[in-house]
N, C-alpha and C positions, 0 to 999 in steps of 0.2 A: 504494500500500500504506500502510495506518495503521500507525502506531507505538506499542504501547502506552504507554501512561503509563509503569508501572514501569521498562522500559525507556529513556527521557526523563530519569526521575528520576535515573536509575545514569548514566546518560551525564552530565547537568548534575553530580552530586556527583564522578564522575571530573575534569571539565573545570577546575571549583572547585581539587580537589585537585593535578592539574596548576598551575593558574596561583597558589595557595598553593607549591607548591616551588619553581617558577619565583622568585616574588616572594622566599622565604627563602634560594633559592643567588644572587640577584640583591643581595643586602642583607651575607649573609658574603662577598661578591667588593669589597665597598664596605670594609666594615669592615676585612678584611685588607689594601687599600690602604692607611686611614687610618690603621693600626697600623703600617706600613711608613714611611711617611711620618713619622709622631709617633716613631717608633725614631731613623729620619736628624736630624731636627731635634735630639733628647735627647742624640745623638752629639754634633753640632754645640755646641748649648748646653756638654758640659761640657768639649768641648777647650776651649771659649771662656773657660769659669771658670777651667780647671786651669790657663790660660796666664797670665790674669789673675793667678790666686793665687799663679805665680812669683814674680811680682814685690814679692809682699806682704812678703817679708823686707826688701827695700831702704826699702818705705813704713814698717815697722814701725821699722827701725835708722832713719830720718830722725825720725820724730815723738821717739822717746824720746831724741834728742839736743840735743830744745829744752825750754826751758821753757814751761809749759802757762800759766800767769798771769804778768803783770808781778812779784807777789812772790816768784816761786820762779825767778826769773833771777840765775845765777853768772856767771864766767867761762867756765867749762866746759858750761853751759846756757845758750847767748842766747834771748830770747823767738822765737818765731818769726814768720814775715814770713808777712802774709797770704796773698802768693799762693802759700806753700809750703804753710799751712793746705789752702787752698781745694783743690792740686792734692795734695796726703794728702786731702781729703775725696772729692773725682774720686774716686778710686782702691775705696776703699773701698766708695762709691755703686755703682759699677759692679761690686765682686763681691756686694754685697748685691741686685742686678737679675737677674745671673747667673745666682745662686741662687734665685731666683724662677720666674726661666725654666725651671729644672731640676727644680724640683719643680713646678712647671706640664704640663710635659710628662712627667714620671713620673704624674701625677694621670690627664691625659690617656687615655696609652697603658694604665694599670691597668684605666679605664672603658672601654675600646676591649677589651679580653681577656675583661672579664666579660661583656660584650654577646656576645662572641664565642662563651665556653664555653656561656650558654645557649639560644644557636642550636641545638648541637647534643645 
C-alpha cells in the first residue's frame, strides 16, 4: 500500500515535534539540576563567608591596635610586625574571594532561572 505524501508530511512534522519536546523536557531536566547544584554551592559559599566574617571583629580590634607607619607609633600603638600584617591581610583576602564566590554563584543560579522561565 502507498502512502500519500500529505500523510508523510503530518507524520514527519509530528515526529519533529515529538523529538523538539523530547529535546526541550531533556534541556529543563538539565537546567533544574544545574540550578540545584548552583543553590548547594551559594549555600556553601556563604556559610563559608558568614564564618569567615566572625572572625573579622578580632582582625578588625588587632589592626586598629597598631600603628599603620613608623610615624604614628606610641606606647599605646606599636608598629606592627609583619607577619601580623600579612596574617590581617590573609584574612581579609579571603573574605574579599568569598565574596566573589557568592556573587558568582548568585550570577550563576539568576542565569540558570531565566533560561528556565523561558522554556516554559
Amino acid at each position: 500500500m502507498v502512502v500519500p505524501v500529505e500523510s508523510r508530511a503530518l507524520n514527519s512534522d509530528a515526529v519533529q515535534q515529538l523529538a523538539q519536546q523530547r529535546r526541550a523536557e531533556t534541556r529543563k531536566r538539565i537546567l533544574e539540576s544545574e540550578a540545584q547544584t548552583e543553590e548547594d554551592m551559594l549555600a556553601a559559599a556563604r556559610a563559608k563567608l558568614s564564618e569567615e566574617q566572625r572572625g573579622s571583629g578580632n582582625y578588625r580590634a588587632m589592626r586598629a591596635s597598631f600603628a599603620a607607619t613608623p610615624e604614628a607609633v606610641t606606647a599605646q600603638r606599636p608598629l606592627i610586625a609583619p607577619d601580623k600584617r600579612a596574617e590581617i591581610e590573609r584574612h581579609f583576602e579571603r573574605i574579599r574571594n568569598l565574596q566573589d564566590q557568592v556573587s558568582m554563584h548568585e550570577s550563576h543560579l539568576r542565569d540558570l532561572r531565566d533560561q528556565l522561565v523561558k522554556l516554559k
